[in-house]
N, C-alpha and C positions, 0 to 999 in steps of 0.2 A: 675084939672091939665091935666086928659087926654083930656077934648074937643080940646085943641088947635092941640094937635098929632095928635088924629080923624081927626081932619080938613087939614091938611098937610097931612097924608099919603091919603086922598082921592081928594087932589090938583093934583095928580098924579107925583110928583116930580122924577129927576133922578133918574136912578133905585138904583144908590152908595146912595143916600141919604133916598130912600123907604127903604133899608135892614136897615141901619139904624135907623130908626123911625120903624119899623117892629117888630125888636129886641128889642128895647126903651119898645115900645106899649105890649110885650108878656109879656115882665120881671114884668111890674108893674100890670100885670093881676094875676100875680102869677104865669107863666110860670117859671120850671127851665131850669139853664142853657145846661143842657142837652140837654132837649128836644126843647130848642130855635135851639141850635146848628142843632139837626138832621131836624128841620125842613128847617131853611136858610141855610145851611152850615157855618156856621159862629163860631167862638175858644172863648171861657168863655171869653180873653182880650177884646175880640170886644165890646164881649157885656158889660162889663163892663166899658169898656172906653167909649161909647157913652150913657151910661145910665147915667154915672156921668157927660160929658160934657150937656147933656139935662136937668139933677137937675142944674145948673150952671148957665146955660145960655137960655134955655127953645128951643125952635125948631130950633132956628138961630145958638144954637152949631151942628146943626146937617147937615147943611149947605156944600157944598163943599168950600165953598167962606169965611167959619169960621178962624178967623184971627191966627187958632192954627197949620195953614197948612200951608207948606212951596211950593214952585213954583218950588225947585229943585233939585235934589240928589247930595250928596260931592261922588266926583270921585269910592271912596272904598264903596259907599250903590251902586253906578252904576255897580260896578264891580261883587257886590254879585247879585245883579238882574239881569244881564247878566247870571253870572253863574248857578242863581236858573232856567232859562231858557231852559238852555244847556241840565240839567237834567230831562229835562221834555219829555213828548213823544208825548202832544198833546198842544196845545195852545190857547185862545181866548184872543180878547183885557179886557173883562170888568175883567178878572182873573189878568190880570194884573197890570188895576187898583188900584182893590179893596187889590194886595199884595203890591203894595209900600204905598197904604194911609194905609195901615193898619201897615205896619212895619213901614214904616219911616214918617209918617205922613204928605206926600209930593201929591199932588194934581197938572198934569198938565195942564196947560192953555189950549194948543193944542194937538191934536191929534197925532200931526206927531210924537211931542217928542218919543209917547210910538213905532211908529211905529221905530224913531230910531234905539229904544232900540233892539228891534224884529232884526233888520237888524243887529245889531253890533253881535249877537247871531248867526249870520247865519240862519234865520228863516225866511222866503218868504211866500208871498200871493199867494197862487197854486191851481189849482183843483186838485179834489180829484178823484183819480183810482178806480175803478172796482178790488177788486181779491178775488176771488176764496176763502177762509178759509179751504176748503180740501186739497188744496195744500200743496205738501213735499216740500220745500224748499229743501232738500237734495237727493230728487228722482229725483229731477228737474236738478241737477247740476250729479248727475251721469250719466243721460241721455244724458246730451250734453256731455261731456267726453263722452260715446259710441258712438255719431253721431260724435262727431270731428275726436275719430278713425277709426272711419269703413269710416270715407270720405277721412281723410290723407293713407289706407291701400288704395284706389281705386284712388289716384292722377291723376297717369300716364292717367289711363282711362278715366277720369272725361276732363283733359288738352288735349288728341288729340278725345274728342267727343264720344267714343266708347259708354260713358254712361252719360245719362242726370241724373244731378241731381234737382229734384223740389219740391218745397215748395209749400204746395197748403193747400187751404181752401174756407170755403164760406161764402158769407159774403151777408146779407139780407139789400137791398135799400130801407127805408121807406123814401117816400115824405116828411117828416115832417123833416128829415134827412138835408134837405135843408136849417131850420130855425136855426141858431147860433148867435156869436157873428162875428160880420160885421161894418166899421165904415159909421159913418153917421152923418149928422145934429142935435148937440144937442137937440136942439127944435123938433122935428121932429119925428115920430114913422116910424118905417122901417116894412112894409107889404109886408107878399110872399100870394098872392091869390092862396088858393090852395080846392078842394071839400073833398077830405079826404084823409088827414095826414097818413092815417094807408095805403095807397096803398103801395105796396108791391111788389120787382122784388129780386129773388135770383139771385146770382151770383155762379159758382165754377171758380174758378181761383189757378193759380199756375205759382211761378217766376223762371225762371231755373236761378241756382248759379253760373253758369259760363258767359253766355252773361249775365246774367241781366234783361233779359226780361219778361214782362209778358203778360202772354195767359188768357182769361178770358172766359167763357159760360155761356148765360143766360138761367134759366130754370127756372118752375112753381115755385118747392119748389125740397130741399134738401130731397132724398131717396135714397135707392139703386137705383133704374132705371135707375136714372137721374147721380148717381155717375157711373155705368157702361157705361152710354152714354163720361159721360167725359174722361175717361179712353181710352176708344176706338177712342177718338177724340185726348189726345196726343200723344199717338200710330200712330195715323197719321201723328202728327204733327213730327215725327223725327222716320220715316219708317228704315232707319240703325243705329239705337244708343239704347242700355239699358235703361231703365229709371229706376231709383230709385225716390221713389216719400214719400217725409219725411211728415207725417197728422199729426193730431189729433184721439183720440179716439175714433168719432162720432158713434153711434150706425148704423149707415147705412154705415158708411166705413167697419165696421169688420161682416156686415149680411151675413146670408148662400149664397145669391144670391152672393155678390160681391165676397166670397171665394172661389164660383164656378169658377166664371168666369177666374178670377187669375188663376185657376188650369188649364182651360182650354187656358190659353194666354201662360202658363209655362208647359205644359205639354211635356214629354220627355226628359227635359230640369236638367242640374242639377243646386241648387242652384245658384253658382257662375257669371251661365248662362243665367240667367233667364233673359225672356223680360221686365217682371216687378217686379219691388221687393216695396215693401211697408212697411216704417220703422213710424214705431209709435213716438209720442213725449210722456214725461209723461202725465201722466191724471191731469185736472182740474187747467191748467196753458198757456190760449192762447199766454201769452209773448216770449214763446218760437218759435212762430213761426214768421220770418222775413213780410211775404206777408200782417200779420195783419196791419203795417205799412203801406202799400202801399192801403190798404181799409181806413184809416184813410187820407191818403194823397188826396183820392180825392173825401172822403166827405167834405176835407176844399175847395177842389178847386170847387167842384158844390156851397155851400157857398159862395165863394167869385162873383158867376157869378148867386147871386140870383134874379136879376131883369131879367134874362132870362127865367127862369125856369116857365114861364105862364101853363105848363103844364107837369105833371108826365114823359110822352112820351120825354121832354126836358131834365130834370135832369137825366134820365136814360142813354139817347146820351150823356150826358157833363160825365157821368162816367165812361162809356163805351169809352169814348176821353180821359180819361185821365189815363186811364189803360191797354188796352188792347192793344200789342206789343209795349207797352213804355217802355223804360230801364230808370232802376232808380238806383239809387247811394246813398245809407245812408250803417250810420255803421253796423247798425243791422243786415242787409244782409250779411255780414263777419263777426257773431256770431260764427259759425262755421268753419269758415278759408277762406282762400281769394283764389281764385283758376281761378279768372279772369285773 
């Protein structure tokens, strides 16, 4: 009786219809249901329900197209499937599947149905984020409460210019950076001629919160040197204003050399007064800073202008265009209060 199972699970059949004959195929080797279970993941009912629909009816009960499956769910099994959704933290479709044929015995024709379902759930097809797992969550949200106050206590200052406020970080251009999703000819493959993907241009940059602008410097690679040179470049760029400059925690923002130099920009000087002050964000959470946005904003735009980019030198100019003293306008940038 097992030949014909043999021959079917190695037909390669749907994967809903392989667990099943999988499970069928352990049970009658003498597999228990235990250990069926932690092998497929699969609940004693499954297997025991398909193990008697296969004595029954031999491989064809095991079938998607098995005439003991219904095509539809009655409004109240839609309603609990919806809500067994809601409760969930993660999602896939075949999970989906395999819980309505499993509870309600219901099998759908199309795809889209289950995707209905997902939507009626409030559940969307998204990419997946980058974060950090050292991340406080709550370090994170005290911190912007200290940046929000310490920038509403300096209003006045910040509205007639006495003190710049800037968000700044560095953000690394790899050639390969170029290649995403982009629309094109179905038929058709979309090619960026490129010699190697891994070239590599740093940027430091930083957006001031009250015009909105941003200032950018290309350099080899992110260190102190190269962080001191930036420093003393927006120092120029706003020779009568304070600057408060909001970072990250990078190991070459907080180096002896750069603490020097600070002392030696502020020296005499009392806090309040200081030419430059430098407020930290929390550690191991880039979302808190607004300018990330705007590195993201024109890696879509070199993207979009991929048939130009014949050469490294090209995609560097298209980001360098579309960053550097361009004023930009999203919410993010009024994370911290609106002071435009």
């Amino acid at each position: 009786m097992l030949e014909d199972l043999n021959s079917y699970i190695q037909s390669n059949p749907d994967s809903r219809e392989l667990k099943r004959a999988v499970a069928v195929q352990m049970f009658l080797k003498g597999f228990k249901h235990r250990e069926i279970g932690e092998s497929l993941g699969v609940s004693s009912g499954f297997i025991s329900k398909w193990t008697q629909r296969y004595e029954q009816s031999g491989v064809s009960g095991l079938k998607l197209g098995y005439s003991g499956s219904n095509g539809y769910l009655a409004p109240e099994q839609r309603q609990d499937v919806i809500a067994w959704l809601k409760l969930k933290n993660y999602w896939n479709l075949t999970e989906l599947q395999q819980h309505i044929e499993q509870k309600y015995e219901v099998v759908f024709n199309s795809k889209q149905s289950y995707y209905t379902l997902f939507e009626q759930a409030g559940i969307s097809w998204k990419k997946t984020q980058k974060r950090n797992p050292k991340a406080d969550p709550e370090l994170v949200e005290r911190k912007k409460q200290q940046i929000r106050a310490w920038l509403e206590a300096h209003r006045h200052e910040i509205g007639c210019r006495k003190l710049v406020v800037l968000f700044s970080d560095e953000c690394h251009l790899l050639w390969g950076d170029v290649c995403g999703y982009v629309w094109g000819k179905t038929d058709e493959r979309i090619e960026v001629p490129m010699t190697n993907e891994r070239s590599k241009q740093t940027y430091y940059g930083a957006v001031d919160l009250y015009t909105q602008q941003c200032l950018i410097q290309a350099v080899e690679k992110g260190n102190s040197e190269n962080t001191i040179a930036f420093l003393k470049y927006l120092l120029n760029q706003y020779p009568d204003s304070r600057i408060a400059l909001i970072w990250d925690g990078a190991t070459y923002h907080r180096s002896q050399k750069v603490k020097d130099y600070l002392k030696s920009v502020n020296q005499g000087l009392d806090e309040p007064h200081w030419k430059l002050t430098c407020i930290r964000f929390a550690p191991n959470d880039p979302r808190q800073n607004p300018i990330e946005d705007i590195w993201l904003q024109a890696k879509r735009f070199i993207r979009e202008y991929y048939h130009l980019c014949t050469s490294f030198n090209v995609a560097k100019f298209l980001f360098e265009f579309a960053t550097h003293r361009q004023i930009f306008d999203f919410s993010k940038l009024f994370t911290y209060g609106c002071f435009s």
